[in-house]
C-alpha positions in Angstrom: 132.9 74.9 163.1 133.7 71.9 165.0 136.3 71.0 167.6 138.2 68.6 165.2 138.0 70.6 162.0 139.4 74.0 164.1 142.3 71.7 165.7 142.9 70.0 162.1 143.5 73.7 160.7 145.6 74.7 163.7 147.8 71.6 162.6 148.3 72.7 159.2 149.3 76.0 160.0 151.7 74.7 162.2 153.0 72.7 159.8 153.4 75.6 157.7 155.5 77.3 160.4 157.5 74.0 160.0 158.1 74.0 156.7 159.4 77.9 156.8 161.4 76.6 159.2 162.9 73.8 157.8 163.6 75.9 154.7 165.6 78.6 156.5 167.9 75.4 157.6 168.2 74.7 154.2 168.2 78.0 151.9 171.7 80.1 152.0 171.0 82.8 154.6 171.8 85.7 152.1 170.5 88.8 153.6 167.7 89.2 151.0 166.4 85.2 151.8 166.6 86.5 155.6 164.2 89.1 155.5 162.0 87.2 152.8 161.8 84.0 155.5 161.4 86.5 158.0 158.7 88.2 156.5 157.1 84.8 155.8 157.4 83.6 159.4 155.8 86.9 160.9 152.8 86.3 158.4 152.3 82.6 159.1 152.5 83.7 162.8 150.0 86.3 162.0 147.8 84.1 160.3 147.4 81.9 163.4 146.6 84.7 166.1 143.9 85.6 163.1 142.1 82.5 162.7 142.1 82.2 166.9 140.2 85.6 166.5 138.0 84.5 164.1 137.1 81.0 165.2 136.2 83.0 168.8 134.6 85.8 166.4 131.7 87.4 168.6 129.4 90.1 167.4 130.9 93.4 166.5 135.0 92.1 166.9 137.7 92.2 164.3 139.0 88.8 163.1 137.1 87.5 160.2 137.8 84.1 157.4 138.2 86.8 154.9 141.2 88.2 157.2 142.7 84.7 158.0 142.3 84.0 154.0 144.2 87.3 153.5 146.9 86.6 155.6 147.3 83.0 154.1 147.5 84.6 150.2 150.1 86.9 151.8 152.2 84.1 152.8 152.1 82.5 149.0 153.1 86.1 147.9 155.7 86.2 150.1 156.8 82.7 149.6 156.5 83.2 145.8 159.3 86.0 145.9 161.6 83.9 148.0 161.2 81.2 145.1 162.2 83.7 142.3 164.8 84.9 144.2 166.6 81.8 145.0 168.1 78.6 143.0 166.0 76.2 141.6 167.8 73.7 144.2 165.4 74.6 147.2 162.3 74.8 144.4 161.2 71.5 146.6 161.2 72.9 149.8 160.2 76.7 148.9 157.0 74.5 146.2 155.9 72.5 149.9 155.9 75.6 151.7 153.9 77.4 148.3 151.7 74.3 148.4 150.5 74.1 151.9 149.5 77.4 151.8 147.5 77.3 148.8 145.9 74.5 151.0 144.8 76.7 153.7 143.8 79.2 151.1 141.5 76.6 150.2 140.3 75.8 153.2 139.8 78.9 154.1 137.7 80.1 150.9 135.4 77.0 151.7 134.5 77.7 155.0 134.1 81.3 154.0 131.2 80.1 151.0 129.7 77.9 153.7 128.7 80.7 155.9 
């Protein structure tokens, strides 16, 4: 995998630790939303120090696409909750967050059928 693509995917996950971010500005801080945005932090966190693992993957080490795609469809699951559990209001912000990590999902799955 290339220099750019790798710091390109970096970005987006990132960005995804912006949006969950942006959302727990935004989403009443009930104690149910605050361990669901919790949760979905510590997983989008997660997925990051898994994809460094894997993008440095050497023979025989842990840290594999199909781990860093895990992590990222853990993240929707756990984003998907927060949406059924809150008002349709922050659908917007909570459907960006769902959406960027059906991206990397994506992303992921591809590079997975390349190798």
């Amino acid at each position: 995998m290339s220099i750019e693509v790798s710091h390109y995917i970096e970005r987006r996950i990132i960005n995804l630790l912006l949006f969950a971010m942006e959302l727990k500005k935004e989403v009443p801080l009930t104690n149910v939303n605050f361990v669901l945005i919790n949760q979905i932090t510590r997983t989008i966190k997660s997925l990051e120090q898994i994809y460094k693992k894997a993008r440095e993957k050497r023979e025989g080490e842990e840290g594999t696409m199909e781990d860093v795609r895990k992590e990222a469809q853990d993240t929707r699951y756990w984003v998907r909750i927060l949406k059924e559990t809150n008002n349709s209001r922050f659908y917007k912000l909570i459907d960006e967050l769902e959406d960027e990590s059906e991206e990397l999902i994506r992303i992921f799955s591809r590079i997975i059928s390349m190798n």
